[in-house]
VEXKOLVO-717368 format. One record per atom (N, C-alpha, C): residue number from 1; residue in one letter; atom name; x, y, z. Coordinates in steps of 0.02 Angstrom, whole numbers, plus 32768, in hexadecimal, padded with zeros to 4 digits. Atoms other than C-alpha are relative to their C-alpha. Layout:
<zagus>
 kese loza bado    X    Y    Z
  NUM    A   CA    X    Y    Z
...
</zagus>
This chain:
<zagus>
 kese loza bado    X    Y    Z
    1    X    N 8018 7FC5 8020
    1    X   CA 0B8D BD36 8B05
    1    X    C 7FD9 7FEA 7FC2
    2    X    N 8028 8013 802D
    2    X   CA 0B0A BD2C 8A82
    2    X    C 8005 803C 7FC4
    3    X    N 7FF4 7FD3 8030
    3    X   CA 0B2B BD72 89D5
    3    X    C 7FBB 7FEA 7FCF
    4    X    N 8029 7FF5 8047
    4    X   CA 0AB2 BDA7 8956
    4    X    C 8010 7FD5 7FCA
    5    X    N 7FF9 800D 802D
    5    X   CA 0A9B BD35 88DD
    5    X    C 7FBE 7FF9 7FC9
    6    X    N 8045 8000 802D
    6    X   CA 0A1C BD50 8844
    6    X    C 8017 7FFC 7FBA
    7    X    N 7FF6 7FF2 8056
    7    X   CA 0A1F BD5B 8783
    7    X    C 7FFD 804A 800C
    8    X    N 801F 7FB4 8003
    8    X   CA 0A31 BE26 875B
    8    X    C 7FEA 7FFC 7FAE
    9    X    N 8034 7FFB 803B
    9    X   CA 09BA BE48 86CD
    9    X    C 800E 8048 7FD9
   10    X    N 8014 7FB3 8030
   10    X   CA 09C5 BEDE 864F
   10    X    C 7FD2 7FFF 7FD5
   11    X    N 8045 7FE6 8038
   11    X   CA 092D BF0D 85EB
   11    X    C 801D 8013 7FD8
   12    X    N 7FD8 7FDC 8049
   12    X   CA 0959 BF34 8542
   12    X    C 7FC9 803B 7FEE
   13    X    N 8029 7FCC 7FE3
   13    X   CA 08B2 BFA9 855E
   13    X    C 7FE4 800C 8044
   14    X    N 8012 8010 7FBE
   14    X   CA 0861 BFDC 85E2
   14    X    C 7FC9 7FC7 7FFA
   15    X    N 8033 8031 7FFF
   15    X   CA 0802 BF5D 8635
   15    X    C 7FA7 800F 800C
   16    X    N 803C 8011 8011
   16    X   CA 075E BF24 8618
   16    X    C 7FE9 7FB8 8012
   17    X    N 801D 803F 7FF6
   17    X   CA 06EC BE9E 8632
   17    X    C 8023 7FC0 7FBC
   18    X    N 7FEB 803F 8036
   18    X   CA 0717 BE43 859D
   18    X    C 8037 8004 7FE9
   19    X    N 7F9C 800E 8010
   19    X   CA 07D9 BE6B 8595
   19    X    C 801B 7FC3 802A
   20    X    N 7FDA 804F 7FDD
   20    X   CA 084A BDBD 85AF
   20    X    C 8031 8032 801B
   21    X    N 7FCF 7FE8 7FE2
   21    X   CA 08D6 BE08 8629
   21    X    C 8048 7FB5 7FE6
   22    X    N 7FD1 8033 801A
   22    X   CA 0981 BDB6 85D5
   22    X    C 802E 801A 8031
   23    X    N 7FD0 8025 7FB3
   23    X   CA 0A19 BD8A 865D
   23    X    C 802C 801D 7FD1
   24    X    N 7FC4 7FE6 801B
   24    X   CA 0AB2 BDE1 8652
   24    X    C 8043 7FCE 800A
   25    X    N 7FCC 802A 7FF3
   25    X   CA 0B15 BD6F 8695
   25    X    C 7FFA 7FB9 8011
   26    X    N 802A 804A 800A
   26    X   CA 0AFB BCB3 8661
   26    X    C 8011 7FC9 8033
   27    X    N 7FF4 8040 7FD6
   27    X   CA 0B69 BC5A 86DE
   27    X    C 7FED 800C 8050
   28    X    N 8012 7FF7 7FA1
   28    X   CA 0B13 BCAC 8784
   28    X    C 7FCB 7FBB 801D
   29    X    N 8030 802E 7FEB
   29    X   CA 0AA3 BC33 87DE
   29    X    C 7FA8 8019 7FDA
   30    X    N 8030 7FDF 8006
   30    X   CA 09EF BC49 87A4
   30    X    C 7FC5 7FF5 8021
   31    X    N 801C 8000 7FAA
   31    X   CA 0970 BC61 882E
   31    X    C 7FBA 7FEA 7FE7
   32    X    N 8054 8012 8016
   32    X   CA 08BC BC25 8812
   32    X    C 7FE0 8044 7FE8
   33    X    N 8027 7FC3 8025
   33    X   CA 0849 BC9A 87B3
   33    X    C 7FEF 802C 8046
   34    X    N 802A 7FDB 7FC8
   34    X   CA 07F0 BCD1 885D
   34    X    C 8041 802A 8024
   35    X    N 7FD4 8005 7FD8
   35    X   CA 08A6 BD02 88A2
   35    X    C 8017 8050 7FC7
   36    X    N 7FDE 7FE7 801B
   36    X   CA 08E3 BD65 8803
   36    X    C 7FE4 804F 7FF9
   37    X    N 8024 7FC4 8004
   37    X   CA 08BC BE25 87FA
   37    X    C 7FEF 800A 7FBC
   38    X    N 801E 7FF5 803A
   38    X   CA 085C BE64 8780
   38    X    C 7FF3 803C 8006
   39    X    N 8007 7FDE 7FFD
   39    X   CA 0823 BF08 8796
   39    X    C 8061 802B 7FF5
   40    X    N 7FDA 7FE0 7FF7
   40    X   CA 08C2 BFA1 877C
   40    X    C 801B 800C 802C
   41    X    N 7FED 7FF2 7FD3
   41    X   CA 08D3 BFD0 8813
   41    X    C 800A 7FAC 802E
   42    X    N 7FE1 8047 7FE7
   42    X   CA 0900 BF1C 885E
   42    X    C 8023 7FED 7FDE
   43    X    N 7FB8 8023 802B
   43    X   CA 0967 BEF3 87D5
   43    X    C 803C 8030 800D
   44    X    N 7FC7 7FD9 7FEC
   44    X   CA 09CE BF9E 8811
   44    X    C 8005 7FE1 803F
   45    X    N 8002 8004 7FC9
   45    X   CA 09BE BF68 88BE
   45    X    C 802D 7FBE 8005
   46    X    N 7FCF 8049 800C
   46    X   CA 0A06 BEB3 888D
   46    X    C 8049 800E 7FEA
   47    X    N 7FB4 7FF2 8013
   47    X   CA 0A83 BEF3 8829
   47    X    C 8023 8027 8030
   48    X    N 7FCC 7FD7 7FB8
   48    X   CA 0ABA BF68 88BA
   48    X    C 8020 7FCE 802F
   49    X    N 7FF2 8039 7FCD
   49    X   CA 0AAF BEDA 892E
   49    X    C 8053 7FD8 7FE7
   50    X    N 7FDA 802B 8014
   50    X   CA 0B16 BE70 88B2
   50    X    C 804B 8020 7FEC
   51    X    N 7FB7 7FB9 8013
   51    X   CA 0B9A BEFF 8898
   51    X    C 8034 8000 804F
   52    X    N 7FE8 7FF6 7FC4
   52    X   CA 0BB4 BF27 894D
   52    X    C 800D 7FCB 8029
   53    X    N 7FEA 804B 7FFE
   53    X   CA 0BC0 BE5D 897A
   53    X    C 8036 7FF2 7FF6
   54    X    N 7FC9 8002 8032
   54    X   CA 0C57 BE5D 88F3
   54    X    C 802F 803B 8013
   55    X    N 7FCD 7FBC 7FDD
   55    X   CA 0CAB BEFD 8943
   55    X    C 8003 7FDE 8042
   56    X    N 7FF1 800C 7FB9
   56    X   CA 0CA5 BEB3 89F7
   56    X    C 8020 7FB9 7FEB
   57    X    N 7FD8 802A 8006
   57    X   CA 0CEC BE0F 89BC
   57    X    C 8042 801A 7FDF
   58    X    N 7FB9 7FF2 8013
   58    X   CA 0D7B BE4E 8952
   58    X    C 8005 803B 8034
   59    X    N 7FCF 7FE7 7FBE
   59    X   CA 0D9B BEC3 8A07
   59    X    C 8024 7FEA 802C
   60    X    N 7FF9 8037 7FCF
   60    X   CA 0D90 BE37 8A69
   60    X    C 8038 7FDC 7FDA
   61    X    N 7FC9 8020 801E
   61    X   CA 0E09 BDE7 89E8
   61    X    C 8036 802E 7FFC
   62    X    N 7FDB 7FBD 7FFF
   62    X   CA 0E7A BE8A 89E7
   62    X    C 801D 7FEA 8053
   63    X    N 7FF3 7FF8 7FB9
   63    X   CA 0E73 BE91 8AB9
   63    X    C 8030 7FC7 8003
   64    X    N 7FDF 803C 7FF1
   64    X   CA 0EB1 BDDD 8ABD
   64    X    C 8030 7FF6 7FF6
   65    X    N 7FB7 7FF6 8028
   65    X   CA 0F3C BDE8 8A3C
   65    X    C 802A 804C 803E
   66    X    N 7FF3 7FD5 7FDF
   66    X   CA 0F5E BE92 8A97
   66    X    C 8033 7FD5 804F
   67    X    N 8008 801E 7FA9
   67    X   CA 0F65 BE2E 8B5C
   67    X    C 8042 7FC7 7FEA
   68    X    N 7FCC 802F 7FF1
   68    X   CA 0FCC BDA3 8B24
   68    X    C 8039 801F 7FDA
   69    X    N 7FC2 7FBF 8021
   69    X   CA 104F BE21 8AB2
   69    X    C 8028 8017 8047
   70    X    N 7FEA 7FF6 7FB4
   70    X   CA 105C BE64 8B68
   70    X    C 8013 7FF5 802D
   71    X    N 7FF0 8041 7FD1
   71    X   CA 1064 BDDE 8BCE
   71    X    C 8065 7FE4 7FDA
   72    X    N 7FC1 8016 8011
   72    X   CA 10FF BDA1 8B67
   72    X    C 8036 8041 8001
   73    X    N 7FC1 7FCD 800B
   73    X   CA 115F BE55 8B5D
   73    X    C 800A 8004 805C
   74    X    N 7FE8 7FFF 7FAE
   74    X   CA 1143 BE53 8C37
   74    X    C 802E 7FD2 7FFA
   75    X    N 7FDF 8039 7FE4
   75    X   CA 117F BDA3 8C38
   75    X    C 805A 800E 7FE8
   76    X    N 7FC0 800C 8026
   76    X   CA 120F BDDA 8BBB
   76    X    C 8022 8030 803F
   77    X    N 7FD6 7FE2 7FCC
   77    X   CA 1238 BE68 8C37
   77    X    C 7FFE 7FF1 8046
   78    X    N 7FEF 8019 7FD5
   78    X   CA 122E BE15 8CC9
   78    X    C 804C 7FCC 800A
   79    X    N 7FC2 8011 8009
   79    X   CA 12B2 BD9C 8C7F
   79    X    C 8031 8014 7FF9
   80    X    N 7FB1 7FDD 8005
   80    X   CA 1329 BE2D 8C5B
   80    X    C 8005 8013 8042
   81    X    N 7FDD 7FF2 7FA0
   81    X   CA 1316 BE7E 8D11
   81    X    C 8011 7FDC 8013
   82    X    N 7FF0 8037 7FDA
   82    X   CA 1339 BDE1 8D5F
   82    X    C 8051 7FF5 7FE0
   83    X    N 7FC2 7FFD 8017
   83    X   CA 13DD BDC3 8CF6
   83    X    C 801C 8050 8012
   84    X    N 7FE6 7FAF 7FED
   84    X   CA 1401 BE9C 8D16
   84    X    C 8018 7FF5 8052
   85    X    N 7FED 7FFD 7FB5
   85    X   CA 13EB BE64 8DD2
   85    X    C 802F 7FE4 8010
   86    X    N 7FCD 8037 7FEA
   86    X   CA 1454 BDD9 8DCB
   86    X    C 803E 801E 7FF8
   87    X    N 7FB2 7FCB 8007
   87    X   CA 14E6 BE44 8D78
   87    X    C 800B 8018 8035
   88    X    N 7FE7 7FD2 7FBD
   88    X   CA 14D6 BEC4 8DFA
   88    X    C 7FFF 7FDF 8035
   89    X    N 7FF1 8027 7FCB
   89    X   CA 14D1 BE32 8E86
   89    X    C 804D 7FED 8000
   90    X    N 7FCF 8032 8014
   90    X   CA 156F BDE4 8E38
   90    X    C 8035 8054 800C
   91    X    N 7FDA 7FD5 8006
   91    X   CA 15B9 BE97 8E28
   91    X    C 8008 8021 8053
   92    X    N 7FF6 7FF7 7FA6
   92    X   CA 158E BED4 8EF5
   92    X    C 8024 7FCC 801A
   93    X    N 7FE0 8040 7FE5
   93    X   CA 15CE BE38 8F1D
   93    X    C 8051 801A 800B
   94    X    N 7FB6 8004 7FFA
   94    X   CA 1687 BE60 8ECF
   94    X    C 8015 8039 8029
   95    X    N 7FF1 7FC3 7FD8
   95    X   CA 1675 BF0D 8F13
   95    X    C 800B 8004 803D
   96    X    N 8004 8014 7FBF
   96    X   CA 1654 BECD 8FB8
   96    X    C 8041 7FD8 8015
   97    X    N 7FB9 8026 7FF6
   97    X   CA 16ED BE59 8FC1
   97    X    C 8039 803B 7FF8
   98    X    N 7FCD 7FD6 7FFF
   98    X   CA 175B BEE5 8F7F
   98    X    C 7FF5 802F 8026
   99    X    N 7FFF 7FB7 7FB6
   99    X   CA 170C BF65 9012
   99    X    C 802F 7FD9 8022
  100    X    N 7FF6 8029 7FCE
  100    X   CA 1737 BED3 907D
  100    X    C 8051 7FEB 7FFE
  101    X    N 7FD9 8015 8002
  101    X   CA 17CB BEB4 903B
  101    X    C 8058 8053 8007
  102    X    N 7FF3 7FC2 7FE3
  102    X   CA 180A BF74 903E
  102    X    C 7FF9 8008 802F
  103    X    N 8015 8001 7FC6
  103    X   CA 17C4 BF74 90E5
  103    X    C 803C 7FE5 8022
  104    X    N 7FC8 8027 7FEF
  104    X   CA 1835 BEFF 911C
  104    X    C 8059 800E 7FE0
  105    X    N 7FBE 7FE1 8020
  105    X   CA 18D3 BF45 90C0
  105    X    C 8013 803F 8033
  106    X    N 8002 7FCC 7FDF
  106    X   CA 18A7 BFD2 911C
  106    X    C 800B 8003 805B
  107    X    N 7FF4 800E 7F9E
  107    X   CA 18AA BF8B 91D4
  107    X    C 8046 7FFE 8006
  108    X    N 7FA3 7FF9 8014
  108    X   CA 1962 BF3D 91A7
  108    X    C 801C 8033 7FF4
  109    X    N 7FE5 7FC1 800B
  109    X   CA 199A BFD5 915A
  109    X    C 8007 802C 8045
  110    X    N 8000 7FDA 7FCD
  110    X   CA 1969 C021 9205
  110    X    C 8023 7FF3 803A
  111    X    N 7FDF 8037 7FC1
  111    X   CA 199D BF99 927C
  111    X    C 805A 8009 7FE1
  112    X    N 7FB2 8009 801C
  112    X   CA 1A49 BF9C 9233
  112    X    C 801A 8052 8005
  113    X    N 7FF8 7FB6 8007
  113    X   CA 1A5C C058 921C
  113    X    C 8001 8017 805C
  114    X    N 800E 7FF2 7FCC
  114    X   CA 1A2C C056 92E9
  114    X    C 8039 7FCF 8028
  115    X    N 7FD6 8029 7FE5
  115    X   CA 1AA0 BFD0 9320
  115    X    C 8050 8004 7FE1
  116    X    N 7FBC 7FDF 8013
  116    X   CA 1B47 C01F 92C2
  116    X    C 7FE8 8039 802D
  117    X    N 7FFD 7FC8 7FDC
  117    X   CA 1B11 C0B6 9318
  117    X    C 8015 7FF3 8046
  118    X    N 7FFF 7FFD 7FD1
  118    X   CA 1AFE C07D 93AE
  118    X    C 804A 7FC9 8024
  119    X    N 7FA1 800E 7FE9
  119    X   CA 1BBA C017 93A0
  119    X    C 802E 801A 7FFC
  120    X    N 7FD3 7FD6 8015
  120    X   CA 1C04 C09E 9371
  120    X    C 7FF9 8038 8030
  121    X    N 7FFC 7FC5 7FCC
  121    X   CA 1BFB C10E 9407
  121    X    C 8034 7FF9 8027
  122    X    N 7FB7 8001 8006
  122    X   CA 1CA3 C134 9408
  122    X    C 7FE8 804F 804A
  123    X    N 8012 7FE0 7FF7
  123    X   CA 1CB6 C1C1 9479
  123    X    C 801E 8052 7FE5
  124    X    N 7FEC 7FC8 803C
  124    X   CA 1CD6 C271 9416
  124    X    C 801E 8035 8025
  125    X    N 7FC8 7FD1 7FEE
  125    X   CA 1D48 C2EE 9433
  125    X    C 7FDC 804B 8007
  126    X    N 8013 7FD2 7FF1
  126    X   CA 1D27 C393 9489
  126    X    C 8003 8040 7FC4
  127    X    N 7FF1 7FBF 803F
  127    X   CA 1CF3 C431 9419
  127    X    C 802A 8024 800F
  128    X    N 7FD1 7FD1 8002
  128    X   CA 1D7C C48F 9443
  128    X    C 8051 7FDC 8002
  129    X    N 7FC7 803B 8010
  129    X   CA 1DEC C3E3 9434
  129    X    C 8025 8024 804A
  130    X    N 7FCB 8000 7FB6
  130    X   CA 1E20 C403 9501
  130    X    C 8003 7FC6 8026
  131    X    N 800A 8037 7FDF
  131    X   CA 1E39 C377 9575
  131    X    C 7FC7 7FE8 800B
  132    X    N 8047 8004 7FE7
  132    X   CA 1D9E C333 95B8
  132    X    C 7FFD 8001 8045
  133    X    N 7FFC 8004 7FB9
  133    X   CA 1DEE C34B 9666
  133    X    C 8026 802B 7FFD
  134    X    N 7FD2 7FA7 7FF0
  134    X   CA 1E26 C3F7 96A3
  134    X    C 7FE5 8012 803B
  135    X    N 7FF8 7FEE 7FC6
  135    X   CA 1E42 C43B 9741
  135    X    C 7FF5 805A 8002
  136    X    N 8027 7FBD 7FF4
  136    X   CA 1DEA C4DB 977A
  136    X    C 8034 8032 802E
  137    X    N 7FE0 7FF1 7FD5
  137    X   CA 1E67 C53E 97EC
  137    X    C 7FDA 803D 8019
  138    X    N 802B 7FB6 7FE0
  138    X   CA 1DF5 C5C2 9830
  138    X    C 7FD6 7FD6 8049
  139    X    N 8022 8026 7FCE
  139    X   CA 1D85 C531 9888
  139    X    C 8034 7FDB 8024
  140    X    N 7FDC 8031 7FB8
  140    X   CA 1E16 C4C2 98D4
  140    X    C 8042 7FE9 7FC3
  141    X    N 7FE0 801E 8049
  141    X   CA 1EBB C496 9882
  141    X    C 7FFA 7FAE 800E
  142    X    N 7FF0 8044 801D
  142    X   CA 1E97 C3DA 98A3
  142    X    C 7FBC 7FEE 7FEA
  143    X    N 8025 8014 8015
  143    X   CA 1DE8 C3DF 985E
  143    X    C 7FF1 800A 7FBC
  144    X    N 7FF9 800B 8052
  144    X   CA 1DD8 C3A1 97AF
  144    X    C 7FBC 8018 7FE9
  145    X    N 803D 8007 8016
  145    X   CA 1D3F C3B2 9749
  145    X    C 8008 7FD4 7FB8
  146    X    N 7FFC 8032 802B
  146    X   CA 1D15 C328 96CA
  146    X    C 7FBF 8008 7FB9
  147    X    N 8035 8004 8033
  147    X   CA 1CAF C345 9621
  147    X    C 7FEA 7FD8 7FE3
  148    X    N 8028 8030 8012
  148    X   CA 1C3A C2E2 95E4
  148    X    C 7FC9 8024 7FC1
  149    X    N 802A 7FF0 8023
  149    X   CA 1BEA C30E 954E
  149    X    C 7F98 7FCF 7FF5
  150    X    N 8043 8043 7FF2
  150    X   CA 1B29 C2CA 9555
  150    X    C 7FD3 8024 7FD7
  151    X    N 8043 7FE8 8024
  151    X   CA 1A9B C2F8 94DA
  151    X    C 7FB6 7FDF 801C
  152    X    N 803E 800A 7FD9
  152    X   CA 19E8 C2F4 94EC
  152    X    C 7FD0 7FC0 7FD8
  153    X    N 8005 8043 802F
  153    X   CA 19CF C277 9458
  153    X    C 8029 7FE1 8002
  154    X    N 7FCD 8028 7FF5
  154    X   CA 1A1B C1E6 946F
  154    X    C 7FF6 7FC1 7FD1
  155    X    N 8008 8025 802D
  155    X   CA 1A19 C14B 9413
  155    X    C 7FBC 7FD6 8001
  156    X    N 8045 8017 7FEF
  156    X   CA 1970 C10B 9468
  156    X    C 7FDD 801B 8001
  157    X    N 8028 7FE4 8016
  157    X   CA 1922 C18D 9442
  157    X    C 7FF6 8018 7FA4
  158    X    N 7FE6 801D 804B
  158    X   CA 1952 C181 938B
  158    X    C 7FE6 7FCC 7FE4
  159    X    N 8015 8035 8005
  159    X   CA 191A C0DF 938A
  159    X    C 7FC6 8001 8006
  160    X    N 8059 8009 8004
  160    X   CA 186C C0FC 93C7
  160    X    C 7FF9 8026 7FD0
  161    X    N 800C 7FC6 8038
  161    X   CA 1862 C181 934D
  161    X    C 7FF0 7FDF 7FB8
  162    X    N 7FFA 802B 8036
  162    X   CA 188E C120 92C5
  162    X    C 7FD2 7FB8 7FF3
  163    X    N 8043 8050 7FF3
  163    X   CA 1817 C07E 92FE
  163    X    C 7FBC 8025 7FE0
  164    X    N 8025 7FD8 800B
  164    X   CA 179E C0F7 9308
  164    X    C 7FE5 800D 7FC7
  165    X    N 8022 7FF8 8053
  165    X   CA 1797 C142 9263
  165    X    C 7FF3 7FD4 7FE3
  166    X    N 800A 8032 802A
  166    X   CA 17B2 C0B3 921B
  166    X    C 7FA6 7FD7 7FF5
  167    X    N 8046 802C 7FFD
  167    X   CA 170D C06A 925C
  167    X    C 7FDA 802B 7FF3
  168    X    N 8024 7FD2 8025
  168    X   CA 16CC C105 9235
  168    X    C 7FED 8001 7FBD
  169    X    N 7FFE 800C 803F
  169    X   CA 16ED C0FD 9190
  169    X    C 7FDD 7FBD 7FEC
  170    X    N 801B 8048 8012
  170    X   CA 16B4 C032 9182
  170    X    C 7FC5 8016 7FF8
  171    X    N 8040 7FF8 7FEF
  171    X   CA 161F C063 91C5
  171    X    C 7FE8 803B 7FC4
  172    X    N 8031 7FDD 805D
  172    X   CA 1602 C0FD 912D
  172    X    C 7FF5 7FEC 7FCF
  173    X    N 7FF0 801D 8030
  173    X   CA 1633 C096 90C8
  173    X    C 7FCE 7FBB 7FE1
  174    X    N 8038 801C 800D
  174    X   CA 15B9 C00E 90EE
  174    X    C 7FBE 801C 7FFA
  175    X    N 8058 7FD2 7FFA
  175    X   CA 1523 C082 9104
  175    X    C 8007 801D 7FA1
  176    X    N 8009 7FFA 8052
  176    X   CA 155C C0B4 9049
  176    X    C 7FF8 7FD6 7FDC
  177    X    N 8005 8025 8030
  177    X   CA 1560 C030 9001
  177    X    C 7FA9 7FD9 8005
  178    X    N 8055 801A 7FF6
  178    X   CA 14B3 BFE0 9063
  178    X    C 7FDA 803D 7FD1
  179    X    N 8033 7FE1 8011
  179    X   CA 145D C078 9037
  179    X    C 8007 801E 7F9C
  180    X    N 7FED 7FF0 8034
  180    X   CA 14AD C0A0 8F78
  180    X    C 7FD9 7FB4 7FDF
  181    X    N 801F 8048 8024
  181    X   CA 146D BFE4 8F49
  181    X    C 7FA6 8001 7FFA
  182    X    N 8047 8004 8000
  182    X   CA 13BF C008 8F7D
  182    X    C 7FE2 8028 7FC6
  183    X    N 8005 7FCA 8030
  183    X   CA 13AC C0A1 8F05
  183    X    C 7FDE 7FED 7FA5
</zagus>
């Protein structure tokens, strides 16, 4: 980029042929006679030049300071997300072991709760506490009839039930947690 550089001149009258033009500013470069304005209107035109030169460098010195100010507050927050992520990696992590580990509390708890049940099928006493063998005398007096109490849930169906949810549940449980992490 090429900056304006000249002597700027003020007339202490206006100019004239035989006015010396004296330099306002002694340590600028000073340009050959044929180079330096002389006339008013080129000495405004210089000094504009030499104005608006001095405003685009101290912008350009502004922008820069600005860009790298910037550059270091990304870099700074990039270094905190990355430590934020890591927390919350370190923290899904324990959460994940303790699903996993509830999870598993939870099978035992079930498996055990299903296998007393199912040793303990004792067989239970009639609701009206009568034999479980009584003789009908209308149909035959030597034909007995024998009760059997039987439900429609039984312990294997209990059991799937219970598998069931359970994996039901794993399974909400993972879809919550996959999809609660993404968020």
């Amino acid at each position: 980029m090429m900056f304006a550089r000249g002597a700027v001149a003020t007339p202490a009258k206006p100019p004239s042929s035989t006015t010396a033009i004296t330099l306002v500013n002694k340590s600028a470069v000073v340009a050959p006679p044929a180079v330096q304005p002389k006339t008013t209107s080129e000495q405004y035109w210089a000094a504009r030049a030499l104005t608006a030169e001095t405003l685009l460098t101290a912008r350009l010195a502004h922008e820069n300071e600005l860009s790298a100010l910037s550059a270091a507050e990304e870099e700074k927050r990039a270094r905190e997300l990355a430590v934020l992520q890591r927390s919350h990696d370190k923290r899904y992590a324990k959460l994940e072991i303790l699903a996993m580990t509830l999870f598993a509390c939870l099978i035992a708890f079930v498996s055990t709760t299903i296998y007393l049940l199912s040793r303990a099928q004792r067989p239970t006493p009639s609701r009206w506490a009568l034999p479980s063998h009584f003789t009908i005398p209308i149909l035959s007096p030597f034909a007995s009839v024998v009760e059997h109490e039987t439900s429609v849930i039984d312990t294997r169906l209990i059991t799937m039930c219970c598998a069931i949810l359970a994996a039901l549940a794993y399974a909400c449980f993972r879809y919550w947690l996959a999809h609660g992490r993404q968020r």
